[in-house]
ZADO-1210 file (C-alpha; in nm, 4 decimals, padded with zeros to 6 digits):
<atoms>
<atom x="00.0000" y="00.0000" z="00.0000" code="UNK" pos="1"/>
<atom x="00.3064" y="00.1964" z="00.0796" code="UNK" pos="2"/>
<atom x="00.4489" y="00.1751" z="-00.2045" code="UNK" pos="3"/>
<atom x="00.1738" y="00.2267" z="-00.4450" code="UNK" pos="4"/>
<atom x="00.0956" y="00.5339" z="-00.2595" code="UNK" pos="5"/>
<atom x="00.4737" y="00.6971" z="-00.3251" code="UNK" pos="6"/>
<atom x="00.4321" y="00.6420" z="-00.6956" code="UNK" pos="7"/>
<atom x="00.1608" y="00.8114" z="-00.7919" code="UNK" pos="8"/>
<atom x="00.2875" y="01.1448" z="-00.9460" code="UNK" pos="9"/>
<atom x="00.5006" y="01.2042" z="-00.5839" code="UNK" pos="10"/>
<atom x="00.8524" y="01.2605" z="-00.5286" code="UNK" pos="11"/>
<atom x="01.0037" y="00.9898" z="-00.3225" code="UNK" pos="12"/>
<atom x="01.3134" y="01.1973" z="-00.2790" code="UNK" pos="13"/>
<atom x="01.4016" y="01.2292" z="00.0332" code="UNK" pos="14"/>
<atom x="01.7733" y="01.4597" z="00.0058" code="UNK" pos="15"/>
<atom x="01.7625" y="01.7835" z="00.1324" code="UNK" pos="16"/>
<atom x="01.7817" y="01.8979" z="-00.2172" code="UNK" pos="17"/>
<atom x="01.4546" y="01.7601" z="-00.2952" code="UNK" pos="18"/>
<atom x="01.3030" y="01.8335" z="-00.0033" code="UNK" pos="19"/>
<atom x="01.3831" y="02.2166" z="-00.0525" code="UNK" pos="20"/>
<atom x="01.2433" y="02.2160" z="-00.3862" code="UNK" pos="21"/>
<atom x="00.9202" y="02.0050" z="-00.2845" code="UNK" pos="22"/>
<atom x="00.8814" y="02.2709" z="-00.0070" code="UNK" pos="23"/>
<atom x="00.9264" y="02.5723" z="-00.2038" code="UNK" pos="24"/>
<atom x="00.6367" y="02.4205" z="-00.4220" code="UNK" pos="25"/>
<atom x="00.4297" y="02.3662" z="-00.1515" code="UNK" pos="26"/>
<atom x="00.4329" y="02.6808" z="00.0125" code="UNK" pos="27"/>
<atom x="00.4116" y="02.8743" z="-00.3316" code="UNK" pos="28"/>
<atom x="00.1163" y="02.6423" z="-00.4386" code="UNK" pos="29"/>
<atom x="-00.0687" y="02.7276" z="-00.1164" code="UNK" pos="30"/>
<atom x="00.0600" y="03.0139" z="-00.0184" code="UNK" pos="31"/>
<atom x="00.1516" y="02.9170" z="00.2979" code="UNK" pos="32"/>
<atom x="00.3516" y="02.6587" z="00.4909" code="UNK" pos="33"/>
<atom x="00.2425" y="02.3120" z="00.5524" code="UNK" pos="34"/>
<atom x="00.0077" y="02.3034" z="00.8600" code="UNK" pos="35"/>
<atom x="00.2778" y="02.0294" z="00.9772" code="UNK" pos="36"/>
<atom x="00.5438" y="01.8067" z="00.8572" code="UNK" pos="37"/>
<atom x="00.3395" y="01.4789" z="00.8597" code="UNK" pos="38"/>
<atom x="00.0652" y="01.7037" z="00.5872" code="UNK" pos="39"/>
<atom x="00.4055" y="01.7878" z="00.4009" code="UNK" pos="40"/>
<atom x="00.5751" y="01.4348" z="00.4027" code="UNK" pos="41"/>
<atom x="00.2222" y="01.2946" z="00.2780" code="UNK" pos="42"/>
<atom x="00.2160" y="01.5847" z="-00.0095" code="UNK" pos="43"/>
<atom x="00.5749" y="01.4978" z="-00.0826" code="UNK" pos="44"/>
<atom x="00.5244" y="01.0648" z="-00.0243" code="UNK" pos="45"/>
<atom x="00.7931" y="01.0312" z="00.2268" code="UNK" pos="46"/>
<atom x="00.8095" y="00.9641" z="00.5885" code="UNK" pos="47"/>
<atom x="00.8368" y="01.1834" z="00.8680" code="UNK" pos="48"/>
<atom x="01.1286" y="01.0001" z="00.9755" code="UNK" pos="49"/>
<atom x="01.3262" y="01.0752" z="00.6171" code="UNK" pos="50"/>
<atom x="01.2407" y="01.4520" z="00.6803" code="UNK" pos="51"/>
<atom x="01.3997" y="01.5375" z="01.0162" code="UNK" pos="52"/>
<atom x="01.6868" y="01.3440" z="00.8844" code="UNK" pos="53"/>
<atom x="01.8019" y="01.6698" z="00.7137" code="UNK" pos="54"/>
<atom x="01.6006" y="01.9205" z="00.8716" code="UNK" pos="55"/>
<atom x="01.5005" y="01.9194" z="01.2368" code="UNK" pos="56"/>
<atom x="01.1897" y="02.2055" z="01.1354" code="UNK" pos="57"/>
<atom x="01.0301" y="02.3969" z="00.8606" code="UNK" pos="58"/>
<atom x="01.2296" y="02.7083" z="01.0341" code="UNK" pos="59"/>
<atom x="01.5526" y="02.4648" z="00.9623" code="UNK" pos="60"/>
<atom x="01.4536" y="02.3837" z="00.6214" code="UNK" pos="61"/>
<atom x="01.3799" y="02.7350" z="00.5061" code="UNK" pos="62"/>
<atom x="01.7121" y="02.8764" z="00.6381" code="UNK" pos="63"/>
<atom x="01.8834" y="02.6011" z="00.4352" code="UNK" pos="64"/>
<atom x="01.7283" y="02.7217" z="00.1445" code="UNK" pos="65"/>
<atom x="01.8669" y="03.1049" z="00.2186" code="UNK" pos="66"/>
<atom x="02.1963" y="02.9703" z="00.3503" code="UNK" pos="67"/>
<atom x="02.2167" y="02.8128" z="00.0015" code="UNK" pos="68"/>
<atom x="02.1953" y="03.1257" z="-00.2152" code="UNK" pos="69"/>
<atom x="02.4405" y="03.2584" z="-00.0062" code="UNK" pos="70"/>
<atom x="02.6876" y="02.9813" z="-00.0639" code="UNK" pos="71"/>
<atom x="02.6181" y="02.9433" z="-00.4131" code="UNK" pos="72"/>
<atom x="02.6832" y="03.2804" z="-00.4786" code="UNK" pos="73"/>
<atom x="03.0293" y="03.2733" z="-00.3251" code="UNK" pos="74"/>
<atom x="03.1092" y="02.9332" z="-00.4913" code="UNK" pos="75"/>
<atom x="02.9995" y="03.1150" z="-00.8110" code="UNK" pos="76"/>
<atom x="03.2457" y="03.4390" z="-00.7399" code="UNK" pos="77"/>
<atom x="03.5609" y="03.1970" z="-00.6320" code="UNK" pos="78"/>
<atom x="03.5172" y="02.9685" z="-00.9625" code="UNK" pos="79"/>
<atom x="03.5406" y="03.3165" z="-01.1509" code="UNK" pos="80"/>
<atom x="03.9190" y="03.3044" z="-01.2173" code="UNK" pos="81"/>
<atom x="03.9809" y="03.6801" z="-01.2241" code="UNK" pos="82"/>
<atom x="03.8078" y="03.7331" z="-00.8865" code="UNK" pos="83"/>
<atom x="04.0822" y="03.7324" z="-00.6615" code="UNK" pos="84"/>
<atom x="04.2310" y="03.9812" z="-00.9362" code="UNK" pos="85"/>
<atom x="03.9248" y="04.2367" z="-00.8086" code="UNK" pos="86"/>
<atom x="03.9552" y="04.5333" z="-00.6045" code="UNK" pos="87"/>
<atom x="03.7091" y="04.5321" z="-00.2800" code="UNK" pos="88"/>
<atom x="03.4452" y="04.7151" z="-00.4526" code="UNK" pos="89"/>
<atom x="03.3934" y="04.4936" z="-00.7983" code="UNK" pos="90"/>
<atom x="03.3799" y="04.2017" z="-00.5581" code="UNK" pos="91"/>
<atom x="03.1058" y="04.3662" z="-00.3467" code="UNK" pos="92"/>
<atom x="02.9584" y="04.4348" z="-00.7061" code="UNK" pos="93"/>
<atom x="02.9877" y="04.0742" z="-00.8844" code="UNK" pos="94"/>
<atom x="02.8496" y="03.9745" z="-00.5454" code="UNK" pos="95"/>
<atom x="02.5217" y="04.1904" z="-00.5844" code="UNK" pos="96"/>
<atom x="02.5083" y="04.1250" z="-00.9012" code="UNK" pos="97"/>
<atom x="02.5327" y="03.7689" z="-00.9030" code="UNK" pos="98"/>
<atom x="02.2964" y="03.7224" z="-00.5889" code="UNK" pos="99"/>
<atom x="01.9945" y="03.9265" z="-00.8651" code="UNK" pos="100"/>
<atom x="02.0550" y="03.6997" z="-01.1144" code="UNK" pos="101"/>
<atom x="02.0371" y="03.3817" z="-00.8963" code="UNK" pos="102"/>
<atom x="01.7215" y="03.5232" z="-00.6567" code="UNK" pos="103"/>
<atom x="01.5601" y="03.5960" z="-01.0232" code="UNK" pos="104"/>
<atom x="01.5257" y="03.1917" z="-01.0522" code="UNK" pos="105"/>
<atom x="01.3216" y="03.2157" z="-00.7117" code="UNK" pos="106"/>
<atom x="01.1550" y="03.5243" z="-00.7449" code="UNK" pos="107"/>
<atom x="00.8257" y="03.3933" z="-00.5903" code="UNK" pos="108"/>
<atom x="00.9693" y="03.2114" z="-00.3219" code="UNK" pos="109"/>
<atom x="01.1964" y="03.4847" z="-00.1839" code="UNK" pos="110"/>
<atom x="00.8822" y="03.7672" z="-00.2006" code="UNK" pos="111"/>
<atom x="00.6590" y="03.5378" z="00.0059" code="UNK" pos="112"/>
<atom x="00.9585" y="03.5203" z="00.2470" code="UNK" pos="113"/>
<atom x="01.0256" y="03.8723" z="00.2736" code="UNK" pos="114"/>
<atom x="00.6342" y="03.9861" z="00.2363" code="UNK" pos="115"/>
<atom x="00.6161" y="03.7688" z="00.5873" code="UNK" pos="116"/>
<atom x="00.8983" y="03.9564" z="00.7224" code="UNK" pos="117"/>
<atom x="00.7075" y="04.2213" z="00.9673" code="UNK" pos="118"/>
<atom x="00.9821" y="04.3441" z="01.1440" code="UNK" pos="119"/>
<atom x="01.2760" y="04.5058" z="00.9866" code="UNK" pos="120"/>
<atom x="01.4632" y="04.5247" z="01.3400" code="UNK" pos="121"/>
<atom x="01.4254" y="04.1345" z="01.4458" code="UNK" pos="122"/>
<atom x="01.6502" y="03.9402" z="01.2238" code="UNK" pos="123"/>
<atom x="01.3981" y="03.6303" z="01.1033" code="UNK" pos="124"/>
<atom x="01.5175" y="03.2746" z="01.1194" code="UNK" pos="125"/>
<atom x="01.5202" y="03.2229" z="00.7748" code="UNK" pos="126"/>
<atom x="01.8394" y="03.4809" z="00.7068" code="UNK" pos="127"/>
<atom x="02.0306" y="03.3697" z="01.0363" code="UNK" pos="128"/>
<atom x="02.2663" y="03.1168" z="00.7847" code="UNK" pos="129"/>
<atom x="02.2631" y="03.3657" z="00.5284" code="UNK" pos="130"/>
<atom x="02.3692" y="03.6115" z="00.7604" code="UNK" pos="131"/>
<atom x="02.6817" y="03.4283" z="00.8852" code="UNK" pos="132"/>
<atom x="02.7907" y="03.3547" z="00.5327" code="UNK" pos="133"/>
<atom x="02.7688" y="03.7096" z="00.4367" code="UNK" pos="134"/>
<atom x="02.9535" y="03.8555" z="00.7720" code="UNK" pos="135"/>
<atom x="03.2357" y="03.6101" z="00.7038" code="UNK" pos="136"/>
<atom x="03.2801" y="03.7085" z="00.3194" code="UNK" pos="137"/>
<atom x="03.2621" y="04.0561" z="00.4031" code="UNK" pos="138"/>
<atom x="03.4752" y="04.0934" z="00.6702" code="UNK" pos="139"/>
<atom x="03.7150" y="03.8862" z="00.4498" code="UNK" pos="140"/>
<atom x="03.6355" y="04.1883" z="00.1603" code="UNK" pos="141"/>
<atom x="03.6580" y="04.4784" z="00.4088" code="UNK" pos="142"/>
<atom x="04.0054" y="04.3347" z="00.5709" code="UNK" pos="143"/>
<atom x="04.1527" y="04.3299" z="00.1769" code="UNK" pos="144"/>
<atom x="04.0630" y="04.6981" z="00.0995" code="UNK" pos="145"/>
<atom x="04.1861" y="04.8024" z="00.4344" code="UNK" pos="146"/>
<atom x="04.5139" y="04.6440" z="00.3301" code="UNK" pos="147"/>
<atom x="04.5372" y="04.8139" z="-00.0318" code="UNK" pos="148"/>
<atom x="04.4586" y="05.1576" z="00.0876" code="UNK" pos="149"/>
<atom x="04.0887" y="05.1451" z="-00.0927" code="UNK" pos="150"/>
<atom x="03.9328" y="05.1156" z="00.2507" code="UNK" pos="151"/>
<atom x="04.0022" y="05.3683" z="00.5504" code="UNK" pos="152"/>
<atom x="04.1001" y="05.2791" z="00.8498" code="UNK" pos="153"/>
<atom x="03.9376" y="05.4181" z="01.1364" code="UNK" pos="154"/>
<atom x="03.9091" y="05.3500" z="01.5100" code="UNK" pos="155"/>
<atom x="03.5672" y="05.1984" z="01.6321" code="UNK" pos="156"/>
<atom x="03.3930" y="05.2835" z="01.2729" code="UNK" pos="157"/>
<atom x="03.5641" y="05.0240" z="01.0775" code="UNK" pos="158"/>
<atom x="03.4652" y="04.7801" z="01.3221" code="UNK" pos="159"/>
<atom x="03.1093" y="04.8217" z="01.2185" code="UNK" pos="160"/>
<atom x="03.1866" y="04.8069" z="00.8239" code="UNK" pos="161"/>
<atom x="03.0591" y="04.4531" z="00.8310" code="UNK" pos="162"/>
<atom x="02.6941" y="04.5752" z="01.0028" code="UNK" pos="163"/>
<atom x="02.6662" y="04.8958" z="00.7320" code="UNK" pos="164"/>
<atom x="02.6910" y="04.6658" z="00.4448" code="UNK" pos="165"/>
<atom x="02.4565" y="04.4141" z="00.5752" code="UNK" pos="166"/>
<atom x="02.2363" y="04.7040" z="00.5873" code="UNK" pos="167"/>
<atom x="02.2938" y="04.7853" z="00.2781" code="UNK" pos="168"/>
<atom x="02.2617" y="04.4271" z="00.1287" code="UNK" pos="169"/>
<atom x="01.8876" y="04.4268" z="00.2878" code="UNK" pos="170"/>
<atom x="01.8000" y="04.7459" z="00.0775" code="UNK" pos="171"/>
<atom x="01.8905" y="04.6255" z="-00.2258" code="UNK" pos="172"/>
<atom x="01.6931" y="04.3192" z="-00.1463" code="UNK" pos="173"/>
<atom x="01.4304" y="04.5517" z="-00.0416" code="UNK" pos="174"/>
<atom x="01.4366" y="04.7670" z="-00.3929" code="UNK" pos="175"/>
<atom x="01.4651" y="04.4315" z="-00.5875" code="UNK" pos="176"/>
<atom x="01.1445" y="04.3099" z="-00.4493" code="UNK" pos="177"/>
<atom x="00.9323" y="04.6018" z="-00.5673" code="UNK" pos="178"/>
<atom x="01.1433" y="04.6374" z="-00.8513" code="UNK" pos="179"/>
<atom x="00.8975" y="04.5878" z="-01.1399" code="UNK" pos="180"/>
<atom x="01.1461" y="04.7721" z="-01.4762" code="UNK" pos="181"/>
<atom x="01.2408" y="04.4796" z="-01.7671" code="UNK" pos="182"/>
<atom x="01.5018" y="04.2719" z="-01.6629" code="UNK" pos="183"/>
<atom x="01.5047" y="04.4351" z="-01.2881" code="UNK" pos="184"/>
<atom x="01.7161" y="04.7146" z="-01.5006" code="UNK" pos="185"/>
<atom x="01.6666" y="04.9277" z="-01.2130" code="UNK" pos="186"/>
<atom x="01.7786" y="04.7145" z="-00.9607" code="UNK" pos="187"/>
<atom x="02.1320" y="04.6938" z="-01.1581" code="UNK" pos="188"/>
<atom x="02.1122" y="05.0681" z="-01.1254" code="UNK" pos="189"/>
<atom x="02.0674" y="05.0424" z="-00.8190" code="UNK" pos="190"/>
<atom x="02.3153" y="04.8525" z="-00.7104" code="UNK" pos="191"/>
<atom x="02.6260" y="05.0478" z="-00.9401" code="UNK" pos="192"/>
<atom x="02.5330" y="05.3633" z="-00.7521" code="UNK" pos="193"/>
<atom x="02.4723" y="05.2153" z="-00.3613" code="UNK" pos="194"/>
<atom x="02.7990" y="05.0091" z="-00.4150" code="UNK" pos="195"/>
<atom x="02.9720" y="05.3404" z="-00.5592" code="UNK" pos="196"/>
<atom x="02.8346" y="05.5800" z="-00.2715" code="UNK" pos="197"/>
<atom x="02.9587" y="05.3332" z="-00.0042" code="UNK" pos="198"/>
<atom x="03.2884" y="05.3504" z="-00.1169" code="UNK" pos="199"/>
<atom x="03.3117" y="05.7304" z="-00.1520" code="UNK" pos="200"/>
<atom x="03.2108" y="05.7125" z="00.2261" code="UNK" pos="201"/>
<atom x="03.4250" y="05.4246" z="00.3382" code="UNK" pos="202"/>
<atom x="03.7168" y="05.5353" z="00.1391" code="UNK" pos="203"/>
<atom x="03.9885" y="05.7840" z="00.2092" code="UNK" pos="204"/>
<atom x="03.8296" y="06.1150" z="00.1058" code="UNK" pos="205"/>
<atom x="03.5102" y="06.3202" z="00.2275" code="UNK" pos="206"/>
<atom x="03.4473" y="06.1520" z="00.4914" code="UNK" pos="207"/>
<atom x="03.7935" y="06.1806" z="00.6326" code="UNK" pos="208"/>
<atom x="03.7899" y="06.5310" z="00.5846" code="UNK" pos="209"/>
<atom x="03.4434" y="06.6055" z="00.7650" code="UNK" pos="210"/>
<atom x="03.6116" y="06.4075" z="01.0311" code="UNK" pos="211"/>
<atom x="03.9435" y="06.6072" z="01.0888" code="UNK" pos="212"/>
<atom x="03.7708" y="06.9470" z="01.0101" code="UNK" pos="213"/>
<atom x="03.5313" y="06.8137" z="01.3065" code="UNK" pos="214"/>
<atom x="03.8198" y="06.7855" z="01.5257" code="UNK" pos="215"/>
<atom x="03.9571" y="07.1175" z="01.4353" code="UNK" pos="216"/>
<atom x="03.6595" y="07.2545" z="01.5591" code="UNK" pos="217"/>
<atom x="03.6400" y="07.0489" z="01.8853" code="UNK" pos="218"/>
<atom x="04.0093" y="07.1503" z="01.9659" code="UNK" pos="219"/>
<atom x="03.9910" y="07.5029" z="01.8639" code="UNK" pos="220"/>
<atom x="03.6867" y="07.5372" z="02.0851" code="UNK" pos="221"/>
<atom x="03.8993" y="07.4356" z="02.3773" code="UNK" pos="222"/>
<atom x="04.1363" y="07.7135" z="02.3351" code="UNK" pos="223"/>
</atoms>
């Protein structure tokens, strides 16, 4: 009876890979998650058993999913044989770039997740992976332009690079999501002149000199 059951028109794939794309079905299908795992392992004709064995939740699974655009972002980038060639800011660039062009493939999937994200100052669960992967590519990014002189160094403020351009990586996830032009031209835009206007503020240059002119005027006032 078993059997029969899992063959007719169900996927009896029970890897994480197929369980990702059997649950990114699902919830687009119904627009909603499963009401529980035993409702999604009899949608997808497996057991509950094969399920946890890769994800312990739907919180779990859906994180894997964001942890793996992440990853397969950066796997794209360091296959690229002229990216360790690239200065900080065309690697913060391919990385935008390339993270449009994959989300593109789940455009549906990734509104519904960020439509259900209510609060933009609680992290959800399902960018926590995502998250780490980011922090530890661009701290990696921030550290090589702070060695070649494109980043500036400066006490307490470059500690919180990392934080700014996660900021920054949730508005242009923000502005691709409403982004409705051919081709999400805009969002391309978008990212060119972000990317560009961090770097005029990170970089040595106006920034620096708003700082020492501020602390002109803090020492002259104490004279």
């Amino acid at each position: 009876m078993e059997t029969t059951k899992k063959t007719k028109g169900k996927s009896t794939t029970a890897g994480g890979e197929g369980i990702r794309s059997a649950y990114r079905k699902y919830v687009l299908t119904h627009g909603k998650q499963p009401a529980s795992v035993f409702v999604f392992c009899e949608e997808l004709g497996m057991t509950e058993e094969e399920f946890y064995a890769q994800f312990g939740s739907f919180e779990a699974l859906e994180k894997a999913i964001w942890t793996e655009y992440v990853t397969t972002v950066r796997e794209r980038l360091l296959a690229d044989e002229n990216y360790a060639a690239f200065s900080a800011r065309e690697k913060i660039l391919s990385f935008y770039f390339t993270l449009a062009e994959l989300l593109k493939a789940d455009r549906s999937f990734v509104l519904l997740q960020l439509k259900a994200w209510k609060n933009p100052a609680q992290l959800p669960v399902f960018l926590k992976g995502f998250k780490g992967v980011f922090d530890e590519w661009i701290n990696g990014v921030i550290t090589q332009g702070i060695q070649n002189g494109e980043v500036a160094k400066r006490p307490l403020l470059d500690q919180r690079y990392d934080g700014l351009f996660w900021l920054h990586l949730m508005f242009i996830l923000q502005f691709w999501s409403h982004d409705e032009s051919a081709n999400f031209e805009k969002t391309d835009a978008a990212i060119e002149k972000s990317v560009n206007l961090a770097f005029d503020l990170i970089g040595k240059g106006i920034l620096d000199n708003a700082l020492d002119f501020g602390k002109f005027l803090y020492q002259s006032s104490k004279n």
